[in-house]
DRENVO-701860 format. One record per atom (N, C-alpha, C, O): residue number from 1; residue in one letter; atom name; x, y, z. Coordinates in pm, 1 decimal, padded with zeros to 6 digits. Layout:
BEGIN
  drenmar  kedo  tivo        xx        yy        zz
      NUM     A    CA         X         Y         Z
...
# end
This chain:
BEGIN
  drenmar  kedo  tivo        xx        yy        zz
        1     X     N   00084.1  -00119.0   00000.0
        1     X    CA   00000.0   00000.0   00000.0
        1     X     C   00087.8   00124.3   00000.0
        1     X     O   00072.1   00228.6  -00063.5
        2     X     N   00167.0   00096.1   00070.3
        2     X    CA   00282.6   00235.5   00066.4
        2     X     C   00310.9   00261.2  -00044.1
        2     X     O   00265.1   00370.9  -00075.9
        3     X     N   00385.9   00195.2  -00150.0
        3     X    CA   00434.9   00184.6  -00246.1
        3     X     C   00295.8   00235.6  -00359.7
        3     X     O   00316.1   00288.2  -00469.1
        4     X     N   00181.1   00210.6  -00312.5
        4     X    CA   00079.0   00309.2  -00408.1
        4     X     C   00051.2   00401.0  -00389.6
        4     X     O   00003.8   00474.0  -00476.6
        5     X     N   00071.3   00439.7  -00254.3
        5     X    CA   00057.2   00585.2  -00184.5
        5     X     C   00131.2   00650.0  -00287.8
        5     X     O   00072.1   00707.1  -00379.5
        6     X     N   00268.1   00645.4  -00279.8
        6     X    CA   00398.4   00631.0  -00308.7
        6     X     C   00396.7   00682.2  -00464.2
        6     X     O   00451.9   00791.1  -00479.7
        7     X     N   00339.7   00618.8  -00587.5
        7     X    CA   00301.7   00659.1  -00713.2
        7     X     C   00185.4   00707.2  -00717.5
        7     X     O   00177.1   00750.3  -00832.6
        8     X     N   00073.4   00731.1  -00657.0
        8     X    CA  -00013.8   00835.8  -00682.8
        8     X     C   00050.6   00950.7  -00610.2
        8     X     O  -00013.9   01052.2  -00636.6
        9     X     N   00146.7   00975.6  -00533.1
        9     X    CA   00159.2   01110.8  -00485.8
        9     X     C   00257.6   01178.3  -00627.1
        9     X     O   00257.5   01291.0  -00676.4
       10     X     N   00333.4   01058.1  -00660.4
       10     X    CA   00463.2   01070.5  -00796.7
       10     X     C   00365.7   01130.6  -00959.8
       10     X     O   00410.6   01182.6  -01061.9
       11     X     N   00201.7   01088.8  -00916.2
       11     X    CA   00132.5   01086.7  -01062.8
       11     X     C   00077.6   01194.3  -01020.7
       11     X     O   00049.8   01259.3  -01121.4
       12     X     N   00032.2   01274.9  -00887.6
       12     X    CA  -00037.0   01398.3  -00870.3
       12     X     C   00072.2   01456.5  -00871.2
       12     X     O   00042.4   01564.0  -00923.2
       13     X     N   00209.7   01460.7  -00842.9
       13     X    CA   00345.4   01594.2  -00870.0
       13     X     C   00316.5   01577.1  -00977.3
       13     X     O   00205.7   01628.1  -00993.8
       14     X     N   00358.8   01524.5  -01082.9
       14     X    CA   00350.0   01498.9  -01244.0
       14     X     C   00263.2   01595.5  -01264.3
       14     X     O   00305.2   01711.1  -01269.5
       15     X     N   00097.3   01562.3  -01282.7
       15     X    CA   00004.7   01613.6  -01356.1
       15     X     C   00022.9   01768.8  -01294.9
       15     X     O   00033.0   01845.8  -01390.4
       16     X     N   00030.6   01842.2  -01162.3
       16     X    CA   00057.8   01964.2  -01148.2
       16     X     C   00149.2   02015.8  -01221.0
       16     X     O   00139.0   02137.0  -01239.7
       17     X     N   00255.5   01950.1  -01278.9
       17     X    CA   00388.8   01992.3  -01306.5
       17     X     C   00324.0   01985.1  -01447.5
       17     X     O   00330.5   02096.0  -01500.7
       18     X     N   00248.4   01868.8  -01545.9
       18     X    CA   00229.7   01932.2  -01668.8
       18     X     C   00140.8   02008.9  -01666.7
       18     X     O   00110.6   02044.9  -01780.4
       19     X     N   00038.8   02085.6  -01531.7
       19     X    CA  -00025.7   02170.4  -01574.3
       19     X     C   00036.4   02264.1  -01563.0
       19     X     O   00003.0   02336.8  -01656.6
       20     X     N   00110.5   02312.5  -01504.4
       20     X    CA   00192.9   02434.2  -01499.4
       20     X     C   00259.1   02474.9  -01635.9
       20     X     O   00235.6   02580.7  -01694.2
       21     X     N   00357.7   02362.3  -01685.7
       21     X    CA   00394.1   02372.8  -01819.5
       21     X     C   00332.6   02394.3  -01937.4
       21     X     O   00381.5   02425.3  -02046.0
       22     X     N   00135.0   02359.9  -01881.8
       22     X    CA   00042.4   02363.6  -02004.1
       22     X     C   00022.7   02507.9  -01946.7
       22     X     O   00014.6   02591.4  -02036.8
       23     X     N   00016.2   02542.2  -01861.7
       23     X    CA  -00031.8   02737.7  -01850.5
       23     X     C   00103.3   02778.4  -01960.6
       23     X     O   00101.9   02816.1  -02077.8
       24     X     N   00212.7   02752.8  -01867.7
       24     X    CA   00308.1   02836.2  -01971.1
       24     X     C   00293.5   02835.3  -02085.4
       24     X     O   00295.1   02948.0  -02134.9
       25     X     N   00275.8   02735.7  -02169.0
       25     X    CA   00310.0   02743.7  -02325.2
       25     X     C   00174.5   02798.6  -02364.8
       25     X     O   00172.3   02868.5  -02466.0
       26     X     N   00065.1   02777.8  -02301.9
       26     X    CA  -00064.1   02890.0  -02308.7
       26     X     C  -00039.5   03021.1  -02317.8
       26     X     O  -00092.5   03096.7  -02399.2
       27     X     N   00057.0   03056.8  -02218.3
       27     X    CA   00081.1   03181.3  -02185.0
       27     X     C   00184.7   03214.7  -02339.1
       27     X     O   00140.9   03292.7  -02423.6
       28     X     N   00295.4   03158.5  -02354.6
       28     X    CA   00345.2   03188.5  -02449.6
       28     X     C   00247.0   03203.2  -02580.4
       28     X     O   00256.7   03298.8  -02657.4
       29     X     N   00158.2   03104.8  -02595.3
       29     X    CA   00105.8   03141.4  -02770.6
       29     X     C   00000.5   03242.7  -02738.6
       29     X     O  -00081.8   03274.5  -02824.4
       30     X     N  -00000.5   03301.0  -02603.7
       30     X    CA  -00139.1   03405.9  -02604.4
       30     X     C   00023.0   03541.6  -02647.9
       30     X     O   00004.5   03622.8  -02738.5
       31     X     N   00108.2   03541.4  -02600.1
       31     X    CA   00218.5   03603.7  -02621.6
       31     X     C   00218.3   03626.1  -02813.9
       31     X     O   00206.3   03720.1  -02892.4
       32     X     N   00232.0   03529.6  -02818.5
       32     X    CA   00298.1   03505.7  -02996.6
       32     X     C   00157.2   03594.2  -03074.3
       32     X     O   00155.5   03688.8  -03153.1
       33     X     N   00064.9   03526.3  -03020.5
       33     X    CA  -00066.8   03556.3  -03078.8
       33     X     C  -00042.0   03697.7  -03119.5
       33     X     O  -00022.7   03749.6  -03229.4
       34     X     N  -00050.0   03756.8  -02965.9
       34     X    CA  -00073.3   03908.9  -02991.2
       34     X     C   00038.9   03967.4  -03017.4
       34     X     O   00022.7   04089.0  -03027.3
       35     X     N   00150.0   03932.4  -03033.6
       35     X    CA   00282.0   03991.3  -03136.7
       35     X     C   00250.9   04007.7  -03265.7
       35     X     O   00254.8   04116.5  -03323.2
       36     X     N   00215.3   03889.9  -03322.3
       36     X    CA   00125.9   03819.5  -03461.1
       36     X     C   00038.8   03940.3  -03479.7
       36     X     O   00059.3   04036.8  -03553.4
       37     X     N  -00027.1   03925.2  -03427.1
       37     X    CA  -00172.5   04080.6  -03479.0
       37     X     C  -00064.7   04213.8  -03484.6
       37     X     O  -00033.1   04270.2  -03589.4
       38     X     N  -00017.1   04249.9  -03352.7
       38     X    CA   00085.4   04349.2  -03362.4
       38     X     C   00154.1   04374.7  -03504.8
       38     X     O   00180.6   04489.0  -03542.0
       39     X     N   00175.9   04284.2  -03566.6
       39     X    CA   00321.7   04309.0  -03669.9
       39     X     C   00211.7   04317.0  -03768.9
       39     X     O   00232.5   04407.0  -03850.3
       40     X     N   00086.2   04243.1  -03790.8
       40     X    CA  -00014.0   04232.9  -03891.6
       40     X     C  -00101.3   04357.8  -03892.5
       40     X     O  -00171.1   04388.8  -03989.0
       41     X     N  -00093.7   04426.0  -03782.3
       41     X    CA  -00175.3   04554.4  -03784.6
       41     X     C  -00089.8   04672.2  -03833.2
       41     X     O  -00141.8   04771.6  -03883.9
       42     X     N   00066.2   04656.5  -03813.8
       42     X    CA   00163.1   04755.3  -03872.8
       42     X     C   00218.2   04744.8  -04027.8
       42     X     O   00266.1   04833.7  -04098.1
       43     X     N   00204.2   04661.1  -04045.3
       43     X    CA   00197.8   04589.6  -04190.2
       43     X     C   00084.2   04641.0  -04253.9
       43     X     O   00106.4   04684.6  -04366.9
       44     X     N   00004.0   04646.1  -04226.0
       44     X    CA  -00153.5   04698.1  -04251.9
       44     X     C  -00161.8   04819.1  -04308.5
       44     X     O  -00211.3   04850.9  -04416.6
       45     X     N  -00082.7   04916.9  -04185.1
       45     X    CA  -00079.1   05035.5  -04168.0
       45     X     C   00025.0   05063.2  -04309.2
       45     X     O   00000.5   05148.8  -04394.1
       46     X     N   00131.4   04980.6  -04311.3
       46     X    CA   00225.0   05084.5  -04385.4
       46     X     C   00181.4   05027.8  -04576.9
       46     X     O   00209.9   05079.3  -04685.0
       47     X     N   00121.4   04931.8  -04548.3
       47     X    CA   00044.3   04946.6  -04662.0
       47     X     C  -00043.1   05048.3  -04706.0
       47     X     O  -00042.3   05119.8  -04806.2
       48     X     N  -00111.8   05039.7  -04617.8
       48     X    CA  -00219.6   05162.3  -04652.4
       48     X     C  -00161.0   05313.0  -04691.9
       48     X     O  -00216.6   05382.9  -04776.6
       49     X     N  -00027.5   05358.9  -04611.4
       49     X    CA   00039.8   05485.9  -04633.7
       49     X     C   00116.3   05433.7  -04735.3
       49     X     O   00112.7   05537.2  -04801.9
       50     X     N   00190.6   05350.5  -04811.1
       50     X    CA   00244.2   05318.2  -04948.9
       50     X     C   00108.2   05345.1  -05032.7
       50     X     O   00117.2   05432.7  -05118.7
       51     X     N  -00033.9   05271.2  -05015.6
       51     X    CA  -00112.8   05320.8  -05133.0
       51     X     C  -00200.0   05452.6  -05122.3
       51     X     O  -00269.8   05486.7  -05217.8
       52     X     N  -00195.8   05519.9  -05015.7
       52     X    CA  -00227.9   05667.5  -05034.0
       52     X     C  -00113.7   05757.7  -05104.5
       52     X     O  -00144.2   05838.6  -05192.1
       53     X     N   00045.2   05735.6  -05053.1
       53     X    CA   00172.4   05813.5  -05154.0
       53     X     C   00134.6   05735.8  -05284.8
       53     X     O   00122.9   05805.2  -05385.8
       54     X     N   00116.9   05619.3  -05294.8
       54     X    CA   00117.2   05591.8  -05445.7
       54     X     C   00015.9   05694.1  -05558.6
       54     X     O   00040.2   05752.5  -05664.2
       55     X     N  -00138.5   05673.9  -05448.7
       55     X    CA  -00220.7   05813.8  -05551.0
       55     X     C  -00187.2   05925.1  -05569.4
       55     X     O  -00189.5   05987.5  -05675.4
       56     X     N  -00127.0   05985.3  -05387.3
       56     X    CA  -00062.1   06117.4  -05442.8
       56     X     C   00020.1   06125.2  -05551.2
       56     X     O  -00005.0   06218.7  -05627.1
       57     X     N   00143.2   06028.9  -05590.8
       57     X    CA   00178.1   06060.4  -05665.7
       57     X     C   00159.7   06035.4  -05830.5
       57     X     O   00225.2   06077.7  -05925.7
       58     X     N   00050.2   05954.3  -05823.1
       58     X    CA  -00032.6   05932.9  -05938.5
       58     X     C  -00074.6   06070.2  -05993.0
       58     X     O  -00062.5   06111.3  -06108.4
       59     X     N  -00151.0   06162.0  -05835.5
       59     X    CA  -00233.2   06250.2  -05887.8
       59     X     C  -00132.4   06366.8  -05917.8
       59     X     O  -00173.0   06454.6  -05993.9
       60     X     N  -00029.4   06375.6  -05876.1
       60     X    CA   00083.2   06472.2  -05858.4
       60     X     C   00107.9   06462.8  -06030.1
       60     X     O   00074.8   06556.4  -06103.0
       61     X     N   00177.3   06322.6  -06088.7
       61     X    CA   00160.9   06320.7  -06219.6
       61     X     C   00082.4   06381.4  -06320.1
       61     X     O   00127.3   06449.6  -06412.2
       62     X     N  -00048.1   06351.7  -06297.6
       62     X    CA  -00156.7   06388.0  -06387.7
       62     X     C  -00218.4   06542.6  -06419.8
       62     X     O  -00282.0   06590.6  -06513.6
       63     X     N  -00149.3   06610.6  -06252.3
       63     X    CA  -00191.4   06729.0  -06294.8
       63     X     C  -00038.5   06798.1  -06373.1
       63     X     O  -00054.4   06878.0  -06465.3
       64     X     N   00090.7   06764.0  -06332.7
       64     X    CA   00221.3   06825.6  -06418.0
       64     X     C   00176.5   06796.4  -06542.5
       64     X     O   00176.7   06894.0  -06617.6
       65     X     N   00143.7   06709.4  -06582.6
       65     X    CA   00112.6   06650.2  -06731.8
       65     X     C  -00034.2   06769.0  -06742.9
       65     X     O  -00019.6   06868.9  -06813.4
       66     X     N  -00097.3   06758.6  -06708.2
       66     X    CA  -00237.9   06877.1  -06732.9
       66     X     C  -00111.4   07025.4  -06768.7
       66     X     O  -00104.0   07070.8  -06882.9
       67     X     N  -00042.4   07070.1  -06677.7
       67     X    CA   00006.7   07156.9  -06640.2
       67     X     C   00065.3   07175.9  -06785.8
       67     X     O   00025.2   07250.3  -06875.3
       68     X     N   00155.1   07101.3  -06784.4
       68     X    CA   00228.4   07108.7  -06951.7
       68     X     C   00189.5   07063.5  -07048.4
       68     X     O   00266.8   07035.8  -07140.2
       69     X     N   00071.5   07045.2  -07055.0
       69     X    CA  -00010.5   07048.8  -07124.7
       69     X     C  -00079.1   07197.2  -07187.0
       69     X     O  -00090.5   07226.4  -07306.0
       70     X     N  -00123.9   07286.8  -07057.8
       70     X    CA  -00185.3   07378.8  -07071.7
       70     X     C  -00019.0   07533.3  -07135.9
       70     X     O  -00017.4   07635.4  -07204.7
       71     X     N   00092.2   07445.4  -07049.1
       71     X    CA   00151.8   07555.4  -07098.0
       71     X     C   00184.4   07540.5  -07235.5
       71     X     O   00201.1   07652.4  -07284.0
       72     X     N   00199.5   07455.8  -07313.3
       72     X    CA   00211.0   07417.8  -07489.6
       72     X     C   00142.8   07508.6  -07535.6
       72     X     O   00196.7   07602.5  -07594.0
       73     X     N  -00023.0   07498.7  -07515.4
       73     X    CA  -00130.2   07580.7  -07534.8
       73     X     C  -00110.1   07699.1  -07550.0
       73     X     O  -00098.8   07772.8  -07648.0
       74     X     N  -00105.5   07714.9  -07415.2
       74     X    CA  -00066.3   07927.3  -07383.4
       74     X     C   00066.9   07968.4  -07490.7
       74     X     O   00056.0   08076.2  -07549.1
       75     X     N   00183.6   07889.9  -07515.4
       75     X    CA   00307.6   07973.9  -07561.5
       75     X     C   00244.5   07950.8  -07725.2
       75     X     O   00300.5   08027.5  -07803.5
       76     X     N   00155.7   07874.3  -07781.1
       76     X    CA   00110.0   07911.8  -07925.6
       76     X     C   00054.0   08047.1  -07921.3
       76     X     O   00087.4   08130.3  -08005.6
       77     X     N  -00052.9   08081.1  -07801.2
       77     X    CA  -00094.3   08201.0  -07774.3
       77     X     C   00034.0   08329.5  -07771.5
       77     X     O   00056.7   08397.8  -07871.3
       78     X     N   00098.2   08344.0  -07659.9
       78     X    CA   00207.7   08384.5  -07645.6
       78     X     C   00247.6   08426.6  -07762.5
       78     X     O   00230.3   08546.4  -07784.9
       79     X     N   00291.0   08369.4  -07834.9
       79     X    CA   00411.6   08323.7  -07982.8
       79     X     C   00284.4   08426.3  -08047.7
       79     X     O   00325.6   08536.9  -08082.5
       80     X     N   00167.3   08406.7  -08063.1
       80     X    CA   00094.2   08480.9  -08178.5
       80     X     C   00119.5   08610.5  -08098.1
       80     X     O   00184.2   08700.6  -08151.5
       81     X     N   00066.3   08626.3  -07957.6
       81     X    CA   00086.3   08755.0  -07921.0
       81     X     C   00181.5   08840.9  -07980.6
       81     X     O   00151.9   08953.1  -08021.7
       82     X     N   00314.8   08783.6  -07987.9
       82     X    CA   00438.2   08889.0  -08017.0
       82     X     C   00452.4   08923.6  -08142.3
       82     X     O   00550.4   08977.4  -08193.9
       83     X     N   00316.6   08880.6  -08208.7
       83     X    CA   00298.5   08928.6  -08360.3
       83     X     C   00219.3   09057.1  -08354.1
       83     X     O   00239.6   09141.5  -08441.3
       84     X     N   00147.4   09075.0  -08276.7
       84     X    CA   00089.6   09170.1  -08290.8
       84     X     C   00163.8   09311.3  -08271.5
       84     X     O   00258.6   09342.0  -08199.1
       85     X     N   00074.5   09398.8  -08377.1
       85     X    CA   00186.1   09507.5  -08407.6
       85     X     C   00180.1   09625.8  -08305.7
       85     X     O   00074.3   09642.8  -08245.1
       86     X     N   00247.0   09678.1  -08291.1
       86     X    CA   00327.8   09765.0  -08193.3
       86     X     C   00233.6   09871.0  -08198.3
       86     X     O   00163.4   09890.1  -08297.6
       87     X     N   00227.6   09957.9  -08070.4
       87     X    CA   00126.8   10092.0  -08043.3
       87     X     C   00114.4   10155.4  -08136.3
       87     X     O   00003.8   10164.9  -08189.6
       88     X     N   00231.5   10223.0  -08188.4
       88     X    CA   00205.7   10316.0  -08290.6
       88     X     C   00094.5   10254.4  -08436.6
       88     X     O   00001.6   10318.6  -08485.6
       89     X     N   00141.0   10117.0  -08478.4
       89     X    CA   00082.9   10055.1  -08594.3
       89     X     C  -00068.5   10004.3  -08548.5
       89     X     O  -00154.2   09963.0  -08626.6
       90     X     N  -00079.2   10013.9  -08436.0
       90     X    CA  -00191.1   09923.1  -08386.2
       90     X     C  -00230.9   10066.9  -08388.0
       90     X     O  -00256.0   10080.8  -08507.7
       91     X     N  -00254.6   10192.1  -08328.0
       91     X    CA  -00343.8   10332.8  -08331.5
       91     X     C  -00374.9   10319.9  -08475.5
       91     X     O  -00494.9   10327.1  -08501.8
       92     X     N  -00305.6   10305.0  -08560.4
       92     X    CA  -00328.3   10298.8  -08744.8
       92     X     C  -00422.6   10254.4  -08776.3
       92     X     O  -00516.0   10305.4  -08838.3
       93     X     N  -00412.7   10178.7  -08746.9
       93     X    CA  -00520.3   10005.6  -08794.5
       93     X     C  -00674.8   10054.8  -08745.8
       93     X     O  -00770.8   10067.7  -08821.8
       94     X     N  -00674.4   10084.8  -08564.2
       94     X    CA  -00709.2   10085.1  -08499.6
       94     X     C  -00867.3   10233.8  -08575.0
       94     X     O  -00981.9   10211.9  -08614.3
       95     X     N  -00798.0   10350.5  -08563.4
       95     X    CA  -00823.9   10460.4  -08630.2
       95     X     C  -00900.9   10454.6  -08778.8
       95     X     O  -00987.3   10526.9  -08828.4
       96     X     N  -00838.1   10348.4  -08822.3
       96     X    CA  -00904.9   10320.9  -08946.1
       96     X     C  -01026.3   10221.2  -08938.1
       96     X     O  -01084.9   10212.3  -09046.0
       97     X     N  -01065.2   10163.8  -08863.2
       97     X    CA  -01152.0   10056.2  -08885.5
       97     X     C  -01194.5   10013.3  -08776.6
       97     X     O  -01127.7   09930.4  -08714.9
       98     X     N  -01345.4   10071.4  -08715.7
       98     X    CA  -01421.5   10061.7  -08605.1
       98     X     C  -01413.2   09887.9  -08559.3
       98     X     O  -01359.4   09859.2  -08452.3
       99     X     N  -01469.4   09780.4  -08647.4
       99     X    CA  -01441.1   09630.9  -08618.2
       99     X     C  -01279.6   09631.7  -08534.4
       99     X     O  -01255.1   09604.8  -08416.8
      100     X     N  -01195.8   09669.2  -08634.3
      100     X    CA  -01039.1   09641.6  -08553.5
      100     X     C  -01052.7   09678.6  -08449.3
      100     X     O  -01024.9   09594.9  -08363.4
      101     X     N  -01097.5   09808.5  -08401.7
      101     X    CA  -01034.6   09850.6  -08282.7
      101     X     C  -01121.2   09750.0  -08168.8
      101     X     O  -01062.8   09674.1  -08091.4
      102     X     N  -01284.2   09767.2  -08175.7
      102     X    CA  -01335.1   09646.6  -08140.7
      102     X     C  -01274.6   09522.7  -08081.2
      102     X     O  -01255.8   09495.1  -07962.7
      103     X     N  -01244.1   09443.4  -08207.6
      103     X    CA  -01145.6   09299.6  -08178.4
      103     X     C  -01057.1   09321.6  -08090.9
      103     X     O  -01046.7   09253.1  -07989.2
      104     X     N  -00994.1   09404.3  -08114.8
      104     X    CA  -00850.2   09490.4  -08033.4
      104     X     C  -00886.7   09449.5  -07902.1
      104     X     O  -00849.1   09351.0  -07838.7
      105     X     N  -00993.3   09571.8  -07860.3
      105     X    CA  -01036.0   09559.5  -07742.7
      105     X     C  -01093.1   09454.5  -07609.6
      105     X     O  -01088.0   09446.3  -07486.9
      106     X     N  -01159.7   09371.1  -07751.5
      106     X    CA  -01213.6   09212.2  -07676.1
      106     X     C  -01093.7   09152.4  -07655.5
      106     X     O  -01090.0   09096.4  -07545.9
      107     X     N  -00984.0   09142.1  -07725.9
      107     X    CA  -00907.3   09006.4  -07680.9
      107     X     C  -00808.4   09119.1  -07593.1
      107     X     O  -00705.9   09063.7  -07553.5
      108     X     N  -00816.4   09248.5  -07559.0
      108     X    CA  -00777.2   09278.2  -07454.5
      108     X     C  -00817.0   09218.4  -07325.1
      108     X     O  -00737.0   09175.5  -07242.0
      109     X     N  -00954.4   09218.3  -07312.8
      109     X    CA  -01048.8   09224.1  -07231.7
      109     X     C  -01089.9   09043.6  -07193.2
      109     X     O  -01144.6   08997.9  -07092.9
      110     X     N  -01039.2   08973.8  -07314.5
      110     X    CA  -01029.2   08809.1  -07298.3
      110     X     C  -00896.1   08785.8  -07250.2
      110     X     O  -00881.0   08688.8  -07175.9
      111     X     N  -00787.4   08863.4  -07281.6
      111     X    CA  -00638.5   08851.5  -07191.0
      111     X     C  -00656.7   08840.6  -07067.7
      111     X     O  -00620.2   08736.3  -07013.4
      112     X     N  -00710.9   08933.5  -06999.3
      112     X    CA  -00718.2   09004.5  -06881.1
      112     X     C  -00807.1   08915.8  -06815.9
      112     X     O  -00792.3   08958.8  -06701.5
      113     X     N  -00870.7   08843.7  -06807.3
      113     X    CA  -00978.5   08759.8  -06781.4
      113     X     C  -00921.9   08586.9  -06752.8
      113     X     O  -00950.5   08516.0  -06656.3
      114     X     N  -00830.9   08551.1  -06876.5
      114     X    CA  -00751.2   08456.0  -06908.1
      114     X     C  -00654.9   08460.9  -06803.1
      114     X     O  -00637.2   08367.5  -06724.9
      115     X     N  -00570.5   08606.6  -06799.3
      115     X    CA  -00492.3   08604.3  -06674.3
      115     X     C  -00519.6   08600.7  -06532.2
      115     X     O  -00453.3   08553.1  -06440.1
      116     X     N  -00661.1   08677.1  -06533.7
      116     X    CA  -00705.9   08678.7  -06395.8
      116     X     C  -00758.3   08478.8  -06361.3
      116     X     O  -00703.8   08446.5  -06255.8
      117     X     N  -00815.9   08394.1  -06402.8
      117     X    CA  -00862.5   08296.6  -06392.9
      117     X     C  -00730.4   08193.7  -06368.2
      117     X     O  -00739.9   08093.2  -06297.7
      118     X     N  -00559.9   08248.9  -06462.2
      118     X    CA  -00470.2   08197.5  -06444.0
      118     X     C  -00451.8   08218.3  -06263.0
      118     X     O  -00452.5   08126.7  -06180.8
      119     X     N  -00443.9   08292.9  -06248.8
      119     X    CA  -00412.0   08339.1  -06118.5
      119     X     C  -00524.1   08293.8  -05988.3
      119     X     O  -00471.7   08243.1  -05889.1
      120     X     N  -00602.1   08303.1  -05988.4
      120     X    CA  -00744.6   08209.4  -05891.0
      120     X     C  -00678.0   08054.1  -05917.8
      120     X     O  -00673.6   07968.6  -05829.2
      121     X     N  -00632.3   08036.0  -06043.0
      121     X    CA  -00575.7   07854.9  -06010.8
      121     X     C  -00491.4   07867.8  -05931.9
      121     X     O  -00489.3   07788.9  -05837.4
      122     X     N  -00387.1   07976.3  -05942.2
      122     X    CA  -00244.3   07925.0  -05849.0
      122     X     C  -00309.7   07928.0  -05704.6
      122     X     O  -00299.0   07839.1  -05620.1
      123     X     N  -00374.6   08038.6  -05693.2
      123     X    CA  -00378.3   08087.8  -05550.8
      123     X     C  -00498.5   07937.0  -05497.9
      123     X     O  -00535.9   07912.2  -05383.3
      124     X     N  -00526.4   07876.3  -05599.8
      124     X    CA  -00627.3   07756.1  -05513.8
      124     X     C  -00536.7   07638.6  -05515.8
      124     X     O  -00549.1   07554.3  -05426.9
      125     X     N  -00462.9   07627.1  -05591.8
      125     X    CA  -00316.7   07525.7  -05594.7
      125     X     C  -00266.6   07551.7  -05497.5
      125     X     O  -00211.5   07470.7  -05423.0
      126     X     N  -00275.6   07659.8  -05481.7
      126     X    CA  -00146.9   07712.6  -05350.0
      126     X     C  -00210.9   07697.1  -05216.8
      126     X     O  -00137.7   07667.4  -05122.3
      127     X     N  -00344.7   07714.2  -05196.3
      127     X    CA  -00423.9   07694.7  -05086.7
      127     X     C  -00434.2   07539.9  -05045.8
      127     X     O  -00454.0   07494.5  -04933.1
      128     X     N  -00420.9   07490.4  -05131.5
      128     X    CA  -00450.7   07264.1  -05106.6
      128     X     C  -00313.3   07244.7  -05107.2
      128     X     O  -00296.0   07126.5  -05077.3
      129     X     N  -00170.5   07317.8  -05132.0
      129     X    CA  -00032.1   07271.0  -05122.5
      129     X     C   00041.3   07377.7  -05012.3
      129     X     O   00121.6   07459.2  -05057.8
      130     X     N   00012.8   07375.7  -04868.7
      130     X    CA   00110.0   07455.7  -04775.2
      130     X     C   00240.1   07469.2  -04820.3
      130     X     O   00294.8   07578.0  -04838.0
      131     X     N   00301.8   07338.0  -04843.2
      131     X    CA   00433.6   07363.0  -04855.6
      131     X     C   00495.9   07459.9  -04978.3
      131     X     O   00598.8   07527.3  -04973.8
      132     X     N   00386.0   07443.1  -05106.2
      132     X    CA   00438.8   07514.1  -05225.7
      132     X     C   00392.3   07668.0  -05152.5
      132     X     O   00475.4   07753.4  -05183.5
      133     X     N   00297.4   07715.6  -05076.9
      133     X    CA   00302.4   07844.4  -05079.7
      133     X     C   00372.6   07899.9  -04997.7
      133     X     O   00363.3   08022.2  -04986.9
      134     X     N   00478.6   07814.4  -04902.3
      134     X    CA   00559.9   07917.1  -04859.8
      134     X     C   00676.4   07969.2  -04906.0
      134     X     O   00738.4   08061.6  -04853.3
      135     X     N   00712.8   07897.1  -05025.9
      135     X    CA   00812.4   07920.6  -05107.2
      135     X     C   00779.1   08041.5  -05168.4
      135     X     O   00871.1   08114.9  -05204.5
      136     X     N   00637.4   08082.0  -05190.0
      136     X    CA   00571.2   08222.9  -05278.5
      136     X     C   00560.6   08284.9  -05174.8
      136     X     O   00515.9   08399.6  -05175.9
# end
């Protein structure tokens, strides 16, 4: 009888001893677990900020390309501008022929309009980009 005393006291140390070892390694994969989410939630994150820079700079593209686009445009304008003839020849023209002076006057008046609308873009470009307007 001793001798069974003897191994059930040897089989109740045991089973305490693998429950202890079963908390720990519990304890460890509740450990791992939430490392696991940890690294999967930062991973997450820096994905998400790689595909928001990726649009910015999608959209950053699309408007330089708009941009030089529009300036091609304007320097055909430009380029004709510097054809037009000089004060003295332009009073000539002007003096002679009520329509001319007219025309004259509108694409004065479409310049000025053209430039002013140029300028409401920058200043709204410049309002959605802090950093570009402190350089201005």
């Amino acid at each position: 009888i001793l001798d069974e005393e003897i191994d059930h006291d040897e089989e109740s140390g045991h089973e305490e001893e693998d429950d202890g070892e079963m908390g720990e390694l519990e304890e460890e994969y509740r450990t791992l677990q939430a490392s696991q989410q940890s690294i999967l939630q930062t991973l997450k994150q820096h994905r998400d900020d790689d595909a928001s820079r990726g649009q910015a700079v999608k959209n950053q593209k699309a408007l330089w390309d708009k941009t030089l686009e529009m300036r091609f445009l304007l320097q055909k304008a430009f380029t004709t501008s510097n054809k037009l003839p000089k004060d003295s020849t332009k009073s000539r023209f002007c003096s002679h022929d009520q329509e001319i002076e007219q025309a004259y006057v509108d694409l004065l008046d479409s310049s000025k309009q053209t430039l002013g609308s140029m300028l409401e873009l920058q200043e709204a470009l410049l309002e959605r980009n802090q950093a570009a307007k402190e350089d201005f």
